[in-house]
N, C-alpha and C positions, 0 to 999 in steps of 0.2 A: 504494500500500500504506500501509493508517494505521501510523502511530509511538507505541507508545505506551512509552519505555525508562522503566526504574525513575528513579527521582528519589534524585541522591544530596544527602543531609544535610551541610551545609557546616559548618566548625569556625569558632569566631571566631579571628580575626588577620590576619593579611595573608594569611596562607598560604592561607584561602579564597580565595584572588582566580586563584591561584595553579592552587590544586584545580580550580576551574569551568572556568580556560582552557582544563587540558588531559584535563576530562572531554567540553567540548563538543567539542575538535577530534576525540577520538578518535569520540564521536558522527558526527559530519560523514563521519567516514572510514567507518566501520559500515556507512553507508546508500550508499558511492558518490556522498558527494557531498563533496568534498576541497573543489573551489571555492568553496563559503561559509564554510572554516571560520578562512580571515583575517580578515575581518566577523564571523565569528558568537563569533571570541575577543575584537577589541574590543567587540563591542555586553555580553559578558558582565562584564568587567572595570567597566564604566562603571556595570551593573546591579547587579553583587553589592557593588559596594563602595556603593551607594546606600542597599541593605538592609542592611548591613553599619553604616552611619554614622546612619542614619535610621531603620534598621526597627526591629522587635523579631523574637528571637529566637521558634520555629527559622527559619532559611534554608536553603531547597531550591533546588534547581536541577532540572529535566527538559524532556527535548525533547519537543513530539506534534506533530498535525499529518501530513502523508507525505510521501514520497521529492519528490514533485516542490516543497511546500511547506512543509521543516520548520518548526516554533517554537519557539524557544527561551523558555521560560518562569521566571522567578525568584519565589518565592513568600515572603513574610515573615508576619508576627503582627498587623503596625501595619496599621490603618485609614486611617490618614494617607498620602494621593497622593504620590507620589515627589515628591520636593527636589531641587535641586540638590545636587552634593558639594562639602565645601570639600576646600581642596588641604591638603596634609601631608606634613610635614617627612620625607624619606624614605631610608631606609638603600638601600645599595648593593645587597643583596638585594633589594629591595623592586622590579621592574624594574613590576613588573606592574602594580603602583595607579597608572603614570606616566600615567593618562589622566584619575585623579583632579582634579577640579577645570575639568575643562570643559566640564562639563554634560550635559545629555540629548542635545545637539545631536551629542553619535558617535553615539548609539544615531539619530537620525533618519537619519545622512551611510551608517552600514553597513544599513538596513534597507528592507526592500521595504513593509514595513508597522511601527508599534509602539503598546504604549498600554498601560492598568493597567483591571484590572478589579477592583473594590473589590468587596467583601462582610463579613458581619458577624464572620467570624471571621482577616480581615487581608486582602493583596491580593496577586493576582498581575501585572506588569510583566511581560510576553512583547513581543518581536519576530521577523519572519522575517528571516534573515540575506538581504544583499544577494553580488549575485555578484561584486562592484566595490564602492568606498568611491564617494560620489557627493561629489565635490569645492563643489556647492553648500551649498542652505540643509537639502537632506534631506526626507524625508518627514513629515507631522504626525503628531503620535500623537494618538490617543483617547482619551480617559479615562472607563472609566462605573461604575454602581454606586456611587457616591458616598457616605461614612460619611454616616448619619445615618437616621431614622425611614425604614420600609417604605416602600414604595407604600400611598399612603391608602385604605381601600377604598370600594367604588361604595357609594353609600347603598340602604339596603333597599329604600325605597317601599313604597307601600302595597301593595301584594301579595305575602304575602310566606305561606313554608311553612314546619310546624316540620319538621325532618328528627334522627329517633336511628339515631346509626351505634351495635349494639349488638356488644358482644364485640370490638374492634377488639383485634388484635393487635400489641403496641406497638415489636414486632421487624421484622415489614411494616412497619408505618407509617412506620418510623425510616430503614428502608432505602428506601422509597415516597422520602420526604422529599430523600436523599442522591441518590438517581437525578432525581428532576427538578433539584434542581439541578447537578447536574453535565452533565447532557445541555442547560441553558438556558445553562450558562459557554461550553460546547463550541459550541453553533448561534451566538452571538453574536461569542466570537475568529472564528469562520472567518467570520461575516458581515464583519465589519470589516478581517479581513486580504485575504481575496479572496472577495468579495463576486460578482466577475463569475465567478470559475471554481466556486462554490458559489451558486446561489441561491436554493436550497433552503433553504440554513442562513439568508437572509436574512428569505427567508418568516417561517420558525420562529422565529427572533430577534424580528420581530413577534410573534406571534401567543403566545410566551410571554410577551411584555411585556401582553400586553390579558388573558391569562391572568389572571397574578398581579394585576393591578389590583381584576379583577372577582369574582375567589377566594376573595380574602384572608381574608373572612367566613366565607364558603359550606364553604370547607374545615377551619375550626375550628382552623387552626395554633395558634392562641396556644392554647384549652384541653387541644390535648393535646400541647403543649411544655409545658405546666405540668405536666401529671402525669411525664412522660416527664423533666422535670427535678426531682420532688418529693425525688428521694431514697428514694421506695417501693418497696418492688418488690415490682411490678406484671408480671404477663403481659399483661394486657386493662385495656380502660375500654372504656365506653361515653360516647357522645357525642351531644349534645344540643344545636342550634344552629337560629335562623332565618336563611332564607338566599330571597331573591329568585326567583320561582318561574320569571323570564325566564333565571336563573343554570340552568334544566336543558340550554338549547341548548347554555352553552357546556360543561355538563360532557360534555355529548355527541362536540364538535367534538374537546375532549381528549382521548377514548376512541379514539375516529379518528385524529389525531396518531402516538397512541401507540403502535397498529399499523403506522402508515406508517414512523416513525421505526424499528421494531423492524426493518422489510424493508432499509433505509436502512443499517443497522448491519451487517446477514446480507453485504449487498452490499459492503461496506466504506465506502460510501460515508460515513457518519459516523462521530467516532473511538469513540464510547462503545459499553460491549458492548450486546448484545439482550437483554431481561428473559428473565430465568427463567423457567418454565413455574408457579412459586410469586408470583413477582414480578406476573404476568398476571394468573392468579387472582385474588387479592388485589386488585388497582387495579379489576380488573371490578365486582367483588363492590360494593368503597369507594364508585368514583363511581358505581355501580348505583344503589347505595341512593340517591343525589340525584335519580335519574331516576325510580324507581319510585314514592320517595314523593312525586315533585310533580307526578307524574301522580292519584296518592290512592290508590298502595298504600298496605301496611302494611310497617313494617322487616323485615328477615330477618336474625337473632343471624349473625356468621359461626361457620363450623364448618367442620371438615376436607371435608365433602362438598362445599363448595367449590372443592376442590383438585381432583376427579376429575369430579363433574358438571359442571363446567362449560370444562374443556380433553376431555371423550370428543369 
């Protein structure tokens, strides 16, 4: 069964540290699984006080993942890969930070898996609690996503199509936008945490990364983050971009994904929900037009008959 509990908002002070321990124990308990949650309170103590000394504010805490392998997740503002903590001078209240100052190496000794996945608006640090502290060196973490410039895009080459997305709706797109990446964060932690009991998500983990490389163009992010961040407002733009005529397989390949993925979610089998029946529409419509016009149609304005011709 996926996990998906509300994420509680952490306060600064110690008393955060405090909060998280006995938010995730109670978590642990919720789901019947009491055995992780002496690992799953040190691995959070070591994390929050990390984001806490090093991150920037807000700091969240939530579990996803399911019953047989929750994740314990900590999310911060900073771009910046987790640090080590220094140690601090500590009142008697304070029992909680006493782990403060020894590194990531608890989160390796309590977890079955850990790592930080960077993005451009800060990172999240998650591990799976372990059933047992491992008295050795612990598992490695991962780290990906790393602050700094996009994935570069594939160069045009001489064959190349103009394509106008005309009438985009910039409330789709914006949510278009928020679903792939949240369903590419989602395929990649479960590729990396368990990899062998999902390998689906491992596929996908690929297959979003040669995505976004070969995309980045084709899909016109950057002009219509611009309008989308002008400060206008705007319902629509229209969009106007050349884009690689060999770039229509793979819009096609993601058209197919995105159905698969949709069955995948119905099933529980991934944690993210299923697109809306507006959500569908829409991405059809979007990467349509890549396909239609590098085959040498003409563009099609979207319009509401979108909505119902093409989910009858």
């Amino acid at each position: 069964m996926p996990l998906s509990r509300p994420a509680l908002l952490l306060r600064t002070g110690s008393r955060a540290v405090q909060d998280a321990r006995s938010w995730v124990r109670a978590a642990c308990e919720e789901i019947d699984r009491a055995d992780l949650a002496e690992c799953a309170e040190f691995g959070v103590s070591e994390l929050v006080s990390n984001a806490l000394f090093h991150g920037a504010a807000p700091v969240t805490i939530r579990m996803r993942g399911t019953v047989d392998h929750p994740r314990v997740e900590i999310r911060d503002a900073s771009t910046e890969p987790p640090l080590l903590p220094v140690p601090l001078a500590l009142d008697d209240e304070d029992e909680v930070l006493l782990t403060v100052g020894r590194g990531l190496s608890i989160v390796a000794s309590v977890s079955d898996a850990w790592g930080a996945d960077i993005d451009a608006s800060g990172k999240t640090v998650w591990f799976t609690p372990a059933a047992e502290i491992d008295e050795g060196d612990g598992v490695e973490g991962v780290i990906t996503g790393p602050a700094g410039a996009p994935p570069k895009p594939e160069r045009l080459g001489s064959e190349t199509v103009e394509v106008s997305i005309l009438g985009v709706p910039l409330a789709l797109y914006k949510g278009f936008q928020h679903h792939f990446r949240e369903l590419r964060r989602e395929v990649r932690l479960l590729s990396l945490a368990h990899a062998n009991d999902y390998p689906l998500a491992a596929s996908l983990s690929a297959l979003f990364g040669s995505l976004e490389r070969q995309l980045l163009d084709g899909l016109g992010h950057g002009q219509l983050s611009g309008v989308i961040g002008s400060g206008r407002h705007r319902e629509t733009a229209d969009l106007h971009v050349r884009m690689p005529r060999s770039a229509a397989e793979t819009m096609r390949r993601f058209l197919d994904m995105l159905d698969l993925i949709d069955e995948f979610c119905r099933q529980e089998r991934l944690l993210v929900l299923a697109r809306s029946p507006e959500q569908v529409a829409f991405q059809r419509w979007f990467l349509g037009e890549y396909l239609t016009q590098a085959a040498g149609g003409r563009p099609t304005r979207w319009s509401g008959t979108h909505m119902t011709g093409r989910l009858c």
